[in-house]
C-alpha positions in Angstrom: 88.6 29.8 -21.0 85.2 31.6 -21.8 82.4 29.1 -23.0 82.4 31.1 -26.0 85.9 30.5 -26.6 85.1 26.0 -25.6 82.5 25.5 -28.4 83.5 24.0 -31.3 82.8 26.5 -34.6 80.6 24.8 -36.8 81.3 24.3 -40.0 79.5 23.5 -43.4 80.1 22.1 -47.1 79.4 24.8 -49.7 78.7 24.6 -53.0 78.6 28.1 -55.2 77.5 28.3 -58.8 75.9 29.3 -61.9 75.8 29.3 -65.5 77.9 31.7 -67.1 76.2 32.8 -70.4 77.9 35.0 -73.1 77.7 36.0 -76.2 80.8 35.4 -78.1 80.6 38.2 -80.9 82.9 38.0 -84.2 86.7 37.0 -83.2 85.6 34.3 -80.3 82.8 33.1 -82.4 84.7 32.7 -85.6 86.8 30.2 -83.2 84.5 28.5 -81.2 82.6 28.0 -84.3 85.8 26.7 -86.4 85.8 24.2 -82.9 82.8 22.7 -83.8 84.4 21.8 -87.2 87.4 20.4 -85.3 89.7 23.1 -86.7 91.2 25.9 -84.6 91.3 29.0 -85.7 93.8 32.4 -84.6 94.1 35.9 -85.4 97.3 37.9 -86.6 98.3 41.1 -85.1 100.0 43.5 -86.8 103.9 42.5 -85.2 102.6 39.3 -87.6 102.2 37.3 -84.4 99.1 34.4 -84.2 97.2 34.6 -81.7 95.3 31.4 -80.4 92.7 31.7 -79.0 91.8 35.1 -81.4 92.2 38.2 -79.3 89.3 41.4 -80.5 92.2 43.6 -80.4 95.7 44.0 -81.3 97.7 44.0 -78.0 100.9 46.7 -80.0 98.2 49.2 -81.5 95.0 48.5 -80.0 93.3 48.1 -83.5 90.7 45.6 -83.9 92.1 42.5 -85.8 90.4 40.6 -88.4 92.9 38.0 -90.0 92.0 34.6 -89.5 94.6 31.7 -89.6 94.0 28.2 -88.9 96.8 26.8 -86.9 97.3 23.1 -86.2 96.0 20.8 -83.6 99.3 19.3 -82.6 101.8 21.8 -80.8 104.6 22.1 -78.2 104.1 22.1 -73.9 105.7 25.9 -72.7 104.6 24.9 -69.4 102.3 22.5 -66.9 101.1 21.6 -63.9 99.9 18.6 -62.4 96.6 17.5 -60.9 96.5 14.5 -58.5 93.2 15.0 -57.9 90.7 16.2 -60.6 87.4 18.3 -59.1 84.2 17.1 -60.5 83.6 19.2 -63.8 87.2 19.2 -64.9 87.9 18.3 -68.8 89.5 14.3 -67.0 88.5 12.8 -64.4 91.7 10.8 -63.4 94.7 12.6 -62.8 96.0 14.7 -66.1 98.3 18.3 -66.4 96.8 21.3 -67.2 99.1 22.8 -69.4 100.4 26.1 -71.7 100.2 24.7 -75.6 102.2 26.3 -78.1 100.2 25.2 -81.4 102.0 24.8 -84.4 101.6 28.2 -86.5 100.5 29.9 -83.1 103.0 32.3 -81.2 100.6 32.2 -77.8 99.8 29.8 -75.9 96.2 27.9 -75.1 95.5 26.5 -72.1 94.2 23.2 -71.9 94.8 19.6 -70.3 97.2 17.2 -71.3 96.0 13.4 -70.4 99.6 11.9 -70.0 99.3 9.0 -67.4 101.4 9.9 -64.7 103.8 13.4 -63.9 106.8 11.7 -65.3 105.4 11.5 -68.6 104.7 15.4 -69.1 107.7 17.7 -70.1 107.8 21.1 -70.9 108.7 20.7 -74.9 106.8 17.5 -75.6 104.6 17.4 -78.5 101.0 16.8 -78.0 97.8 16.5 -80.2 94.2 17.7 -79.4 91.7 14.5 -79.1 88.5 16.5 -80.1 85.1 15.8 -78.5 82.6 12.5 -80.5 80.0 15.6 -80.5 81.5 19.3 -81.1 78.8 22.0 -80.0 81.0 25.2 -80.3 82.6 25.7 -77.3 86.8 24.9 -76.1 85.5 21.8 -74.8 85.1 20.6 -78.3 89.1 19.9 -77.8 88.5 17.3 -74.9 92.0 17.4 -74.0 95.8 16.5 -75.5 97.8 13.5 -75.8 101.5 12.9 -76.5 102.4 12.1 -80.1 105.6 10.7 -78.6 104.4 7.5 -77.1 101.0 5.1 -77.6 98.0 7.4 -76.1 96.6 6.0 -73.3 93.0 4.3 -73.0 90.4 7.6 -74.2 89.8 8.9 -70.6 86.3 9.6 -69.6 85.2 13.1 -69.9 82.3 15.0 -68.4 79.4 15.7 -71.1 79.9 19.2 -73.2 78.3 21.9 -71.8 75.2 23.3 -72.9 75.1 25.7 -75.6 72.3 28.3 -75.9 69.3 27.5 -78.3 70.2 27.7 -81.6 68.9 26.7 -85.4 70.3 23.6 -86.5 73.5 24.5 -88.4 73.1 28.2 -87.7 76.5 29.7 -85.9 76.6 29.6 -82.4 76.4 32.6 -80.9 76.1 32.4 -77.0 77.9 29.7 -74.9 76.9 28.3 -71.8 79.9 27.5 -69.2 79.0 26.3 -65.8 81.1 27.8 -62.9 81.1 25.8 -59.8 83.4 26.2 -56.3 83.0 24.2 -53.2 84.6 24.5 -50.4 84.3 23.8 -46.5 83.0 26.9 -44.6 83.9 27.7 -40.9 82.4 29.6 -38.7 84.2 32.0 -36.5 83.3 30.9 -32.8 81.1 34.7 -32.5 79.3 33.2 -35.9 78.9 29.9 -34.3 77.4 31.1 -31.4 74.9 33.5 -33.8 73.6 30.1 -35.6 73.3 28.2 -32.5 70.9 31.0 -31.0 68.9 30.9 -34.2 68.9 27.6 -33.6 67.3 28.2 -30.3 65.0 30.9 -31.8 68.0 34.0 -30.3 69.9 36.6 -32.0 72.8 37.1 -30.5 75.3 39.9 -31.2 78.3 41.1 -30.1 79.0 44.8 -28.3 82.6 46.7 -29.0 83.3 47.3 -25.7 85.5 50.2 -26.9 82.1 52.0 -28.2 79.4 50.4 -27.4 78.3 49.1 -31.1 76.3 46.0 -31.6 76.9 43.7 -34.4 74.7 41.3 -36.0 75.4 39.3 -37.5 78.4 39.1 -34.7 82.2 40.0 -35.3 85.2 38.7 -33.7 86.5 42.8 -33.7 85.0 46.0 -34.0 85.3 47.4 -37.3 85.1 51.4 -35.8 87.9 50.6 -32.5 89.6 47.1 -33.7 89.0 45.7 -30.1 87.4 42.1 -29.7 83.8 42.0 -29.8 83.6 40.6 -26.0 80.2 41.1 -24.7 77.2 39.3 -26.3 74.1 40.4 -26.6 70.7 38.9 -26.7 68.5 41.3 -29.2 64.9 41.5 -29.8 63.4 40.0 -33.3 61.7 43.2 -34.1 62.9 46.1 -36.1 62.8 48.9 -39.2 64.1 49.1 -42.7 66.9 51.1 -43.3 67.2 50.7 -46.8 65.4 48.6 -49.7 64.9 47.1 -52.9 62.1 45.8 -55.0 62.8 43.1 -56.9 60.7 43.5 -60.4 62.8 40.8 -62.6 63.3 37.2 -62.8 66.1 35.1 -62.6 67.1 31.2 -62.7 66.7 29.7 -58.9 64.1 32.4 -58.0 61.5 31.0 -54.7 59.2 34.3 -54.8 57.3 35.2 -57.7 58.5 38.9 -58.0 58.0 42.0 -57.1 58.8 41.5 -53.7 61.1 43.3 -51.5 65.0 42.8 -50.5 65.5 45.3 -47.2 68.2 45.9 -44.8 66.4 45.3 -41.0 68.4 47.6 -38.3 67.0 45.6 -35.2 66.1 47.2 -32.3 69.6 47.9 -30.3 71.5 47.4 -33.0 74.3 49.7 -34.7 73.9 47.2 -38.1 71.3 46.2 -40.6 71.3 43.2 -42.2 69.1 41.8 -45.8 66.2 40.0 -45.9 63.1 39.7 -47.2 59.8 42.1 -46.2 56.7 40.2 -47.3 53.3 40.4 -45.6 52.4 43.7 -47.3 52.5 45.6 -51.2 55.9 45.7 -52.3 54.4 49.5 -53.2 54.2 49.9 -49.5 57.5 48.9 -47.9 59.4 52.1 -47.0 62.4 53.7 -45.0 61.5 53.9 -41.7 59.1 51.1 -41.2 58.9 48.9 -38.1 59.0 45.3 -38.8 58.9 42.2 -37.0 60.3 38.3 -37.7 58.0 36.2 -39.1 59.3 32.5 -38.3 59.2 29.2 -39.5 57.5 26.6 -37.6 59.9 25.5 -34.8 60.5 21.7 -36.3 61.9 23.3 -39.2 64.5 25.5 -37.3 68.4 24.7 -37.6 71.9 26.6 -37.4 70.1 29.1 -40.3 69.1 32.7 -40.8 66.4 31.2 -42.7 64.7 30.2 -39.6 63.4 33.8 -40.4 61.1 33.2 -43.1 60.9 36.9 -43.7 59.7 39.8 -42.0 56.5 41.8 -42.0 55.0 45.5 -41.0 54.2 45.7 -37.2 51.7 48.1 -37.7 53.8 50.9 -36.0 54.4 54.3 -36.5 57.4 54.6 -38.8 60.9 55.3 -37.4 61.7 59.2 -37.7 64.4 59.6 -40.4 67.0 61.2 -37.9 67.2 57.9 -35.8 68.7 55.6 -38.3 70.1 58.2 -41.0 74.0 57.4 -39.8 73.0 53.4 -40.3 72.5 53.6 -43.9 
């Protein structure tokens, strides 16, 4: 067994996400503005079917539609599944069925969750009624979920607060919604990528050679991409290198650390046959260019861990530039 092969990967919790923001135009926002009225509103097609939620075009002929029906808020289960264990941001937070809902006067189904106690209360064909939101807003969450009409409903469950809806007059139709989207998960490293954030951790970067062609990856792989042998050898690489390619990055957005413009680049470091992105500060964005030779401008040691971001960024060497013929086939 190669020490490579006796470390133990790492591994890390990770949480993606963001705020989805749309504008909901005529069809969706003459329903998500019937929600916030506690009706729900569908849209015929030409075979005469309902549609629920309102679809912009007729799925037969492709024509826009623009007859509105109001369908009920009690309807029929086509189908379910059961969650044991709701994630954080889900409509319950005890375990409920997400579930297909015929609405009466509706020939689609909505999805939506069904709060029915346990799996042996929810059947496909059992009637349920929508238990709207204490606050509409405009948005699908205004129907906090369903409950049998075929037995007592259970205690209200607790629901997570309504999404944000974008600014608006009071009163005036909504027209933008707001719907977080979150995923976490457990990453784990690949014991070549475990190795690569231990070095960093050790102020290193470590790559891996094909041993087929002589490439060098960083960040590592376990195969080569060009030959599909293991990536066996590791190499120890130097922190300096050139920009292959590069952005500047004139607009803002939510989350942003660097007050634009500033510049995105890929680095080709010196030895290897791949470029990786990160930042190019210590100059005018105006100034960054194809060719350049950079070098890694770290963080102080104490503040070092498994991380690329031990790199704070990296900054012009002062160098002649790299001819163009010398990284043209890394681009």
């Amino acid at each position: 067994m190669t020490a490579l092969e006796s470390e133990t990967p790492l591994s890390a919790p990770l949480d993606v996400g963001f705020d989805y923001t749309r504008s909901v135009g005529p069809v969706l926002g003459r329903f998500v503005n019937a929600l916030r009225e506690r009706r729900i509103v569908g849209v015929r097609g030409s075979d005469g079917r309902v549609h629920v939620p309102p679809v912009e075009y007729d799925p037969v002929t492709a024509e826009a539609l623009t007859e509105f029906v109001d369908v009920a808020d009690e309807g029929t289960v086509q189908s379910w599944s059961w969650v044991a264990e709701p994630l954080a941001g889900q409509p319950i937070q005890r375990p409920f069925a997400w579930a297909l809902i015929t609405l009466d006067g509706a020939h689609t189904a909505l999805l939506h969750a069904v709060d029915a106690g346990s799996p042996d209360a929810v059947r496909t064909g059992m009637r349920v009624r929508a238990r709207w939101a204490d606050e509409p807003v405009g948005h699908i969450r205004d129907i906090a979920y369903f409950v049998s009409t075929e037995s007592p409903p259970p205690d209200p469950a607790p629901t997570p607060p309504p999404p944000p809806v974008a600014t608006r007059e009071e009163g005036a139709p909504v027209s933008t919604i707001v719907t977080p989207i979150h995923l976490g998960y457990e990453h784990s490293a690949s014991p070549e990528e475990s190795r690569y954030l231990r070095g960093l951790a050790e102020g290193r970067l470590l790559g891996q050679r094909c041993p087929a062609c002589g490439k060098v990856y960083i960040p590592p792989r376990g195969a080569c991409p060009t030959d599909g042998v293991p990536t066996t050898d590791e190499v120890e690489l130097p922190d300096t290198g050139i920009v292959t390619t590069f952005c500047i990055v004139n607009v803002p957005f939510l989350g942003q650390r660097i007050t634009p413009p500033y510049v995105a680049a890929y680095i080709l470091l010196d030895g290897a046959d791949i470029a990786f992105l990160h930042l190019v500060l210590g100059c005018a964005a105006s100034e960054v260019r194809m060719g350049m030779r950079v070098r890694a401008a770290w963080r102080p040691r104490e503040e070092w861990s498994t991380t690329l971001e031990n790199i704070a960024h990296f900054e012009p060497t002062g160098e002649p530039d790299a001819p163009y013929e010398s990284f043209a086939h890394h681009l």
